[in-house]
N, C-alpha and C positions, 0 to 999 in steps of 0.2 A: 714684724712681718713687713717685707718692700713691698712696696706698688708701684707697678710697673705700670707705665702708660702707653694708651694705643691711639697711635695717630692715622686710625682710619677717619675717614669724615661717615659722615651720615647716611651719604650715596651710596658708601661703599660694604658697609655693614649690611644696610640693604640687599645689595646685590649679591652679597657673598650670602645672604640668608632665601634669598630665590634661586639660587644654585644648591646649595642645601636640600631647600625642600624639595625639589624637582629631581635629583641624587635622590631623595627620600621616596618619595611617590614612584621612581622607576621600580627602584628597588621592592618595595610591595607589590608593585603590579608583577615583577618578575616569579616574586615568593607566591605569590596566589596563582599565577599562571604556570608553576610545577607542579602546587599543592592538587591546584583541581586535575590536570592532566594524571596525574597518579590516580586519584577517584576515579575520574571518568574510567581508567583504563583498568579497574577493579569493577565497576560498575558494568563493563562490556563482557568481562569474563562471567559474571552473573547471569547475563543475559544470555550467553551462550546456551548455558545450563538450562533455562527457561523453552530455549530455541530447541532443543535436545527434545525436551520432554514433550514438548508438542509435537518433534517429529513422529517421535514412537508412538503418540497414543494416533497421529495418522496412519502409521504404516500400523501397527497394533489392530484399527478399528476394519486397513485393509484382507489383513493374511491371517491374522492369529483369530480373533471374533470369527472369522467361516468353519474355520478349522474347529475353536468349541463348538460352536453350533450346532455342528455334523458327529460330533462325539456325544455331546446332549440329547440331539435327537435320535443315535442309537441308542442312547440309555433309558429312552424310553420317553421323552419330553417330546409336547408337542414344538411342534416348529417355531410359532412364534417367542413362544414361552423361552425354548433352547437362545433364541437370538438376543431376547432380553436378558439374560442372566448373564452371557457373555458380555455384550454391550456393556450391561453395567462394569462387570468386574474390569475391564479394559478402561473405561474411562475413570474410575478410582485410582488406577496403576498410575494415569497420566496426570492425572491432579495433581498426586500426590511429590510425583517430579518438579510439578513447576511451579507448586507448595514449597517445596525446597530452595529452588533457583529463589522466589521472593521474600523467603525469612533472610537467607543470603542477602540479598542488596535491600532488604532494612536494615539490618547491621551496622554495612557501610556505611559513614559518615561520608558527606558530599563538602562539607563546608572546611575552608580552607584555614584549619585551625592555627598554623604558626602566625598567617598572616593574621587575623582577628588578635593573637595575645600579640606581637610586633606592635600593631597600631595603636592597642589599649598603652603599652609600654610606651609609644612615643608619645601619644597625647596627656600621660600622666606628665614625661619628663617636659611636653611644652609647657603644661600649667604649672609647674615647680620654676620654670624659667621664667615666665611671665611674672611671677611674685617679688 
């Protein structure tokens, strides 16, 4: 086996190793700043859904609760009674929407997983370098 020799000096290994790392360190912040941007923008379509489900049980608690109400109390229901039973069932519907939208974005993972194993990979292969 030859050995080849390097006539860098000491300054220069140096310097070509703060180039290195700083090449390194861009590059993670780049990897982690698509990672999260993909989350984030999984994370917003979730919330839509959330956004959704609170509209309806607004417009819900406006148009459709009158409307049972008034069928309730021809069926026979005193008034207040008819308005609670509606109420309730409207605000169940709407729970149950933006129940949905939040099992959705616990799901999602937020944390920027290529970059965390990247970093783990470089910090192993520093310590095997340092030996």
């Amino acid at each position: 086996m030859e050995r080849t020799t390097d006539n860098r000096t000491l300054g220069d290994l140096l310097s070509e190793l703060s180039h290195e790392t700083a090449t390194l360190v861009r590059q993670e912040v780049a990897l982690a700043r698509s990672e999260l941007t993909q989350s984030l923008a999984r994370v917003g379509r979730h919330t839509s859904l959330i956004a959704a489900g609170a509209a309806i049980m607004y417009g819900g608690l406006l148009a459709i609760v009158a409307a049972i109400v008034l069928i309730l109390m021809r069926a026979g229901l005193n008034p207040w009674l008819a308005a609670l039973v509606a109420g309730v069932a409207i605000l169940v519907l709407g729970y149950l929407l933006m129940q949905s939208g939040l099992s959705a974005l616990r799901k999602d993972r937020v944390t920027p997983e290529a970059t965390v194993q990247t970093l783990k990979e470089n910090a192993a292969w520093a310590k095997n370098q340092m030996r």
